[in-house]
C-alpha positions as CSV (number, residue, x, y, z in Angstrom):
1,X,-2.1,21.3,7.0
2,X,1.3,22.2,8.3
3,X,1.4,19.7,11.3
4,X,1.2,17.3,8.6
5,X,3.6,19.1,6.9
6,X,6.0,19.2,9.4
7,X,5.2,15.6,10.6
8,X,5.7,13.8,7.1
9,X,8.8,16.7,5.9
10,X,6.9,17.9,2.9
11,X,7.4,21.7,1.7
12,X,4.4,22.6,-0.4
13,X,0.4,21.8,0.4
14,X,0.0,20.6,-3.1
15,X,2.0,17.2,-1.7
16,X,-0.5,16.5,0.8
17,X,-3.3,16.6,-1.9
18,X,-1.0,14.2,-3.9
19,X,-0.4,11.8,-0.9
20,X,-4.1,11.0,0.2
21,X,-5.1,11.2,-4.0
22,X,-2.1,8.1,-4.0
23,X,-3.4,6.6,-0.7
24,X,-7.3,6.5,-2.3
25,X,-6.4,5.1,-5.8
26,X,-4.1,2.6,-4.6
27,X,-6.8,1.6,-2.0
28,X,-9.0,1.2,-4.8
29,X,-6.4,-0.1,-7.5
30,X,-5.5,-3.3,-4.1
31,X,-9.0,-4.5,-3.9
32,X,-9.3,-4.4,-7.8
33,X,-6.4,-6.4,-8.2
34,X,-7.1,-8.7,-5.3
35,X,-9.8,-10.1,-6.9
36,X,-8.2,-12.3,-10.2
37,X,-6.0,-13.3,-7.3
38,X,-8.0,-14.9,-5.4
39,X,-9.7,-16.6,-8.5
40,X,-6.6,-17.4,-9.4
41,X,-5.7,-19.6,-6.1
42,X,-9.6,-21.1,-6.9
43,X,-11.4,-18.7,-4.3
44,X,-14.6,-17.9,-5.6
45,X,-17.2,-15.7,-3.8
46,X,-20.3,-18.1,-4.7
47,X,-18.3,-21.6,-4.2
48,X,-16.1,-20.3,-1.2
49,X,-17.0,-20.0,2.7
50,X,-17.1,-16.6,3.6
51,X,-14.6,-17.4,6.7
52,X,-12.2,-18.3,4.3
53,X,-12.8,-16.4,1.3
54,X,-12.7,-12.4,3.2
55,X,-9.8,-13.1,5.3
56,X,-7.9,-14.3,2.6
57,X,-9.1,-11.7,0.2
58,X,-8.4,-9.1,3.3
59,X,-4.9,-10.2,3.3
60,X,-4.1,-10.4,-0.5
61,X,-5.4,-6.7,-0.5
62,X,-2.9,-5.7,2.2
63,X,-0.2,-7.5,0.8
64,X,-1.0,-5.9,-3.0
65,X,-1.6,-2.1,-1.3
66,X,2.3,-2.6,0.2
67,X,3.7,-3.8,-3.0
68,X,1.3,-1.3,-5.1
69,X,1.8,2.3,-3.2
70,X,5.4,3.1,-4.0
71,X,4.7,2.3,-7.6
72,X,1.4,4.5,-7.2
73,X,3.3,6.9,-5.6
74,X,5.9,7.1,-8.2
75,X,3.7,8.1,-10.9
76,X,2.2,11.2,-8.6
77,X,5.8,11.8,-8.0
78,X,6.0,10.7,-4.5
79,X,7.8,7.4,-4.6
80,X,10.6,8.8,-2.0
81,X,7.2,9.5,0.2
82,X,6.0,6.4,0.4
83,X,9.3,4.4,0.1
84,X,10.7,6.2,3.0
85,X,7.5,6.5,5.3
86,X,5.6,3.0,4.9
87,X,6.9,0.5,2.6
88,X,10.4,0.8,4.3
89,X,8.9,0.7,7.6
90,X,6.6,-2.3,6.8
91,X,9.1,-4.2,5.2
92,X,11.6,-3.6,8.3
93,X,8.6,-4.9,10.7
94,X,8.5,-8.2,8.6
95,X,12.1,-9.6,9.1
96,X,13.7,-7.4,6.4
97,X,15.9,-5.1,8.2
98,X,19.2,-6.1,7.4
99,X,18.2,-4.9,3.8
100,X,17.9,-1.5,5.1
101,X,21.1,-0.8,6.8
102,X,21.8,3.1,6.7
103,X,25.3,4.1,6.9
């Protein structure tokens, strides 16, 4: 517990606990949501190939899981967390980093 203490910059054990509790409902909260997505773009299980329908479903539940976890996070109280560690990092990998400039 303290080398991911130390690694992430967290102060109490009770914020680890928090993190992977945000982490597992978000997981589960993305795949929830992807679903009426990908009805909603006329992918249906039954109708669809499966070589479109997963990868496409795959990739609407990594794109809602990035969108989802700081919000997640926020209600546990570890919006700075995730902000900082992932989202920020993921958003800087995808062409955004001149949004990100730290002075």
């Amino acid at each position: 517990m303290e080398k991911l203490k130390q690694r992430w910059g967290l102060k109490h054990n009770y914020q680890i606990v928090l993190i992977i509790l945000v982490f597992s409902i978000n997981g589960s909260f993305a795949a929830y949501i992807a679903k009426p997505f990908t009805e909603l773009i006329g992918l249906n299980y039954e109708s669809t190939s499966p070589w479109l329908f997963w990868p496409v479903r795959i990739i609407l539940i990594f794109i809602i899981y990035q969108i989802t976890l700081p919000i997640v996070g926020f209600f546990f109280g570890q919006f700075n967390f995730f902000w900082n560690f992932f989202t920020k990092k993921i958003l800087i990998r995808m062409g955004f980093k001149r949004f990100f400039r730290e002075f």
